[in-house]
C-alpha positions in Angstrom: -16.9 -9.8 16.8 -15.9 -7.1 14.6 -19.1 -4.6 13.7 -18.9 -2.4 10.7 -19.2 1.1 11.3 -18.9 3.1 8.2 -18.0 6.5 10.3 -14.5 4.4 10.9 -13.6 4.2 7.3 -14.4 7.5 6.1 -15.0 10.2 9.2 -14.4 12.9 6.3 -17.4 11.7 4.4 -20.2 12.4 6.9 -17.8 15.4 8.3 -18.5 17.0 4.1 -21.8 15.7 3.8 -23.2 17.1 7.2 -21.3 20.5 6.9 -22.6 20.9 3.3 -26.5 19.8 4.1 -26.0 22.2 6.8 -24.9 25.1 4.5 -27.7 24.3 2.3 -30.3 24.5 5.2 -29.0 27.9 6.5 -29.7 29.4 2.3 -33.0 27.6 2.5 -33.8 28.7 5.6 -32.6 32.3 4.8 -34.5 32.7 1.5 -38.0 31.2 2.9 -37.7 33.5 5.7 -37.1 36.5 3.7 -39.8 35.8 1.4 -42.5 35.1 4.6 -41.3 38.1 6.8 -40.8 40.6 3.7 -43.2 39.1 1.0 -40.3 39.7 -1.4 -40.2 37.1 -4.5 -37.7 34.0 -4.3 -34.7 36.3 -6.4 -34.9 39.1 -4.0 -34.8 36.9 -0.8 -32.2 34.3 -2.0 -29.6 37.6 -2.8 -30.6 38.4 0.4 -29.6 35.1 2.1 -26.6 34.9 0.2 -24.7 38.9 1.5 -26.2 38.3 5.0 -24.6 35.3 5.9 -21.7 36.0 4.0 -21.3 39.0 5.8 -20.2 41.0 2.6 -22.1 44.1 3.6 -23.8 45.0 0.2 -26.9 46.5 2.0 -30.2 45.3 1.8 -32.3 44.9 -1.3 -35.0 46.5 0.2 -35.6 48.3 3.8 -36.3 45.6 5.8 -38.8 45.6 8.5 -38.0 44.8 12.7 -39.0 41.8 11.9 -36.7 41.1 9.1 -33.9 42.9 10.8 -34.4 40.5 14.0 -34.1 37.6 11.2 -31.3 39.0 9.6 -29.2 39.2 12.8 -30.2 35.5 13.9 -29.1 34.3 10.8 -25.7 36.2 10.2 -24.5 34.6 13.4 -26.0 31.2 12.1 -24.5 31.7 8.4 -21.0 32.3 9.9 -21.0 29.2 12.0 -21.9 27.2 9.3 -20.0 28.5 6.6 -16.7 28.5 8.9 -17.7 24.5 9.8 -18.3 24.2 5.8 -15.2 25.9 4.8 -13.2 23.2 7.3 -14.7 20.5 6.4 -13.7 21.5 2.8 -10.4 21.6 3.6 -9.9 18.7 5.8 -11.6 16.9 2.6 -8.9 18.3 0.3 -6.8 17.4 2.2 -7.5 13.9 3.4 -9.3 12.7 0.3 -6.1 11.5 -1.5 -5.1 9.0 1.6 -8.9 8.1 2.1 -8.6 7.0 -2.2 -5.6 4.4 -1.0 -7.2 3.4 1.9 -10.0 2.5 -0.1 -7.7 0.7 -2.9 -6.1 -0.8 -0.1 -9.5 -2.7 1.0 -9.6 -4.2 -2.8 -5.9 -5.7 -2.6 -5.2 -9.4 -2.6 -1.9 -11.4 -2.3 -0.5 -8.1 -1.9 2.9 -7.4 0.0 3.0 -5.6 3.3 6.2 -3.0 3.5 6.4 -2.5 7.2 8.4 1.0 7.2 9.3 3.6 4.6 12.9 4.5 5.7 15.7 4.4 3.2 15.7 0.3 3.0 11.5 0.9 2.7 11.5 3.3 0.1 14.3 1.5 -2.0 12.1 -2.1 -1.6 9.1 -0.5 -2.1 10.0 1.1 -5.7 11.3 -1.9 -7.0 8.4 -4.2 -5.9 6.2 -1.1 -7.9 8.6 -1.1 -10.7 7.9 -4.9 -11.1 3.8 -4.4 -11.0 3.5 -5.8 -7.5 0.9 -4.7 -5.4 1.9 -3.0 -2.3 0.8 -1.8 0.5 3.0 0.7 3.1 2.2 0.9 6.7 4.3 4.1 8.3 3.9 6.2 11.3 5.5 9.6 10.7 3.6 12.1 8.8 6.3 12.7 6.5 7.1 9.6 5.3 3.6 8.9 4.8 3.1 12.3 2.9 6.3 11.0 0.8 4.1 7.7 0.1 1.0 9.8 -0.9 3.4 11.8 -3.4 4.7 8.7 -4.7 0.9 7.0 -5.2 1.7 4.3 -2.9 -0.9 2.5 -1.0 -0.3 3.7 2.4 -1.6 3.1 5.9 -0.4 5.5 8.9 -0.3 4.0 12.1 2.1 1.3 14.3 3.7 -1.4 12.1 3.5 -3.7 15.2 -0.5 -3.0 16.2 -2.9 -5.8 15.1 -5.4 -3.0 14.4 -2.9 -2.0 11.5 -2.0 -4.6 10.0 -5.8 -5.4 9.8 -6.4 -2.3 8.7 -3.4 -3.0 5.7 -5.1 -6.1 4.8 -2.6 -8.8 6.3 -5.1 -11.9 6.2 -5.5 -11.3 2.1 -1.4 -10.3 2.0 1.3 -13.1 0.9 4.2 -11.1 1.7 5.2 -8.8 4.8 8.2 -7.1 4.8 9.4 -6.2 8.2 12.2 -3.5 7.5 11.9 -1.9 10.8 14.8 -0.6 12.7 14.6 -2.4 15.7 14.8 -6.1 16.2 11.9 -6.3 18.8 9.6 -4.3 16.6 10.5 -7.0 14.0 9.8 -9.8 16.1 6.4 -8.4 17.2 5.4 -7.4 13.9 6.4 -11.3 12.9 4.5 -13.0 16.2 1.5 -10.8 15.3 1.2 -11.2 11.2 1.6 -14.8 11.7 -1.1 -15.2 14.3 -3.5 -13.5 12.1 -2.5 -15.6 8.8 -0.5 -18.5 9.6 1.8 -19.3 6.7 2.1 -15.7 5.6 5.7 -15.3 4.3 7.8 -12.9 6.5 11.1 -11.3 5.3 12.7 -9.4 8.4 15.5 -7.7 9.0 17.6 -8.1 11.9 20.3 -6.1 13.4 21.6 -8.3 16.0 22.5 -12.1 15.5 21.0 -13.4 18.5 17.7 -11.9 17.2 17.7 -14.6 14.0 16.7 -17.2 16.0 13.7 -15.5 17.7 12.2 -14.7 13.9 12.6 -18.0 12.7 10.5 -19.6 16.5 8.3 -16.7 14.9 7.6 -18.0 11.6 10.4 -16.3 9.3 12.3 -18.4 7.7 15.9 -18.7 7.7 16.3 -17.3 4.4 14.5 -14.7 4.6 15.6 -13.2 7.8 18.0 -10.2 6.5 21.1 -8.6 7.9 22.3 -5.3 6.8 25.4 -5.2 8.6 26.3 -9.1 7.6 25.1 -8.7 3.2 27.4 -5.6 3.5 30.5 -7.4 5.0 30.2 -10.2 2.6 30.3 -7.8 -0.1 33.4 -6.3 1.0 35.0 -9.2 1.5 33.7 -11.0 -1.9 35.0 -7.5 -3.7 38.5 -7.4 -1.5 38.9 -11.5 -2.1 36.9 -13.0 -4.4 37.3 -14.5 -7.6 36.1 -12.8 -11.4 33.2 -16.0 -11.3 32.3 -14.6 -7.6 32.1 -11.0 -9.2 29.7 -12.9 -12.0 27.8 -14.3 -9.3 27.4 -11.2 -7.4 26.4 -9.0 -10.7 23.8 -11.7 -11.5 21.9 -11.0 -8.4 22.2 -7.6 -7.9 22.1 -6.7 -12.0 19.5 -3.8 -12.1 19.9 -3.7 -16.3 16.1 -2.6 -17.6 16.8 -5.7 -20.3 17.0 -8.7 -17.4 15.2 -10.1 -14.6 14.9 -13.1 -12.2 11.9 -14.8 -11.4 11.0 -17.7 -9.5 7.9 -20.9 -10.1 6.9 -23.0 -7.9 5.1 -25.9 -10.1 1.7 -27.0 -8.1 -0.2 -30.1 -8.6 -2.4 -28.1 -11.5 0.7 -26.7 -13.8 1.1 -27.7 -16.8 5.0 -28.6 -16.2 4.9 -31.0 -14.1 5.6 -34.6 -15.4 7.4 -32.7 -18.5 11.3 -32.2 -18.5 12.9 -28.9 -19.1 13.7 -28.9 -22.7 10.4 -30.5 -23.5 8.2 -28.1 -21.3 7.6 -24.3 -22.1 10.0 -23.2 -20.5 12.7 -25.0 -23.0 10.8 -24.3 -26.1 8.4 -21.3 -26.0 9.8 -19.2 -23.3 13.6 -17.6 -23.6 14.9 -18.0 -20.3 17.3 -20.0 -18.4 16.3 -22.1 -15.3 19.0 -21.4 -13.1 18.7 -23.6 -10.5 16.2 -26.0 -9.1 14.8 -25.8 -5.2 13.0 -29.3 -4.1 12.3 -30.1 -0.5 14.3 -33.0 1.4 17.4 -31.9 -1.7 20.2 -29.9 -2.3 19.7 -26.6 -4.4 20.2 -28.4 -7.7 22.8 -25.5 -9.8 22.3 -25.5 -13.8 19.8 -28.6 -14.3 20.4 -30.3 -17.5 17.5 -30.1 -20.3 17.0 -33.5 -19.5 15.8 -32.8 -15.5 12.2 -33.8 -14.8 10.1 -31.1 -13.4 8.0 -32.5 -10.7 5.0 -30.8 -8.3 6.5 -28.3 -5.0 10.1 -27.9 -7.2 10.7 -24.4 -6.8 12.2 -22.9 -10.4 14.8 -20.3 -10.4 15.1 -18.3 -13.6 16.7 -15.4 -15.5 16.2 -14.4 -18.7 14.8 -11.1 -21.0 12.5 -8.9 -18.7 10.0 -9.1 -21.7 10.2 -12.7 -22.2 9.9 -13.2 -18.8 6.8 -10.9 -18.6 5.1 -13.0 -21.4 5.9 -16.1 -18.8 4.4 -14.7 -16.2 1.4 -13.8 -18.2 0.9 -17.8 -19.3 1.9 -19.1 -16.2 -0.1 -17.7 -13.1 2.4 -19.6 -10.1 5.2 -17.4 -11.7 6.2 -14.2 -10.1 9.1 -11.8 -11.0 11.5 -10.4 -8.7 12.4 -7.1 -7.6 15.8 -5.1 -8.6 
């Protein structure tokens, strides 16, 4: 049973807020003592407060009695506690407060993506998944990267990518998406085993260093496609650009076109859109929208290449599309099940 404690969220809050009533009490203390011990009036004994325990050495206001003396000493040594615990808790708030703010937007997000490591593959998937207005959520352990995340205004979560407590903590049971980008294959795995445990289904895009370590993801729950190989994308790209033809140069440029004027995105059609039933040159895709469907996905079939106009859409068909980022953009604003992808 998990019990909220609000101390776990935000230490720094009751850290400020204890430091600061205590600060207060030491003035109010000060002053009323002052103003009992030396009869002086509230001005006098507040400006009295205020150089004693802030050891400034003005002298007194007015001679102060053995009494007040004895006062004055007790509370110097008080003042200087609590000012030096104020003054840190100050700073740890200054400090802290901007990865407390994404923590906090963190706990809002919903159908989010996970980016398991900020490395050079991270930071590179990360911006583009930003540049495209999807919400993301980082979960890195060293200090730098994560102070690289804060910079960048990145939700970001500092801890171990593979810990349940983490990815708990990064929202995985509201994510869609997690993005293991990890450099090791076991930390992949686990972080795989452990997202899927906590929401079954959750779509998992790992990458994988070693070949025999592709068929421990998918028993995890990643699927084939989206189980990633550095080492294997980069040899086929040598080879496609030593061997291959201008159409697989077309083909290549296509998917990897980073032009600020086009974009892909991909719809899957459920049971409540407004497509299904229709064909694509009668449906809004064919005569509002200005994109291309570039291929169609349906389970039990082959990839289906360049559908006709003619091609029914049915419900679960999985729409592959490129087009004008803006008109695709004005799609995606129409059409909820659409979703652009990342350059």
């Amino acid at each position: 049973m998990n019990v909220f404690r609000p101390w776990q969220r935000a230490p720094w809050r009751f850290g400020f807020g204890a430091a600061a009533a205590a600060a207060a009490g030491v003035v109010v203390s000060g002053t009323l003592g002052f103003m009992w011990i030396e009869s002086w009036d509230l001005g006098d004994a507040f400006y009295m407060t205020i150089i004693t325990v802030s050891t400034v050495g003005y002298g007194e206001v007015q001679p102060l009695s053995p009494a007040g003396r004895l006062f004055a000493v007790f509370l110097i040594g008080g003042g200087v506690a609590t000012l030096g615990y104020s003054f840190g808790a100050l700073a740890q708030w200054i400090t802290e407060a901007p990865m407390q703010r994404l923590e906090r937007r963190i706990r809002h997000m919903k159908d989010h993506i996970i980016v398991c490591g900020f490395g050079r593959m991270g930071r590179r998937v990360t911006a583009g998944l930003v540049r495209h207005g999807n919400k993301v959520c980082v979960i890195e352990d060293s200090s730098e990267a994560v102070e690289e995340a804060v910079r960048q205004g990145v939700g970001v979560i500092q801890g171990d990518c593979t810990a349940e407590e983490t990815l708990e903590r990064a929202g995985v049971r509201r994510a869609s998406t997690i993005v293991a980008l990890l450099p090791n294959d076991g930390d992949n795995l686990s972080i795989t085993m452990t997202a899927n445990a906590l929401r079954p289904g959750i779509r998992v895009i790992a990458r994988s260093e070693e070949d025999r370590s592709r068929a421990n993801l998918e028993r995890a729950g990643a699927a084939a496609h989206d189980i990633i190989s550095p080492h294997l994308t980069a040899s086929r790209v040598v080879l496609r650009n030593l061997c291959g033809s201008d159409t697989h140069h077309l083909l290549h440029g296509i998917s990897e076109m980073s032009h600020p004027g086009f974009a892909s995105g991909e719809l899957v059609v459920t049971s409540r859109s407004e497509l299904a039933g229709r064909t694509i040159a009668d449906s809004a895709l064919g005569r509002e929208a200005n994109v291309l469907v570039l291929a169609i996905r349906r389970d039990g079939q082959d990839l289906l290449v360049a559908p006709r106009g003619d091609r029914r859409i049915e419900r679960g068909d999985k729409l592959m599309l490129i087009g004008d980022s803006g008109d695709l953009r004005k799609l995606g604003a129409s059409i909820e099940e659409f979703r652009m992808e990342a350059h």
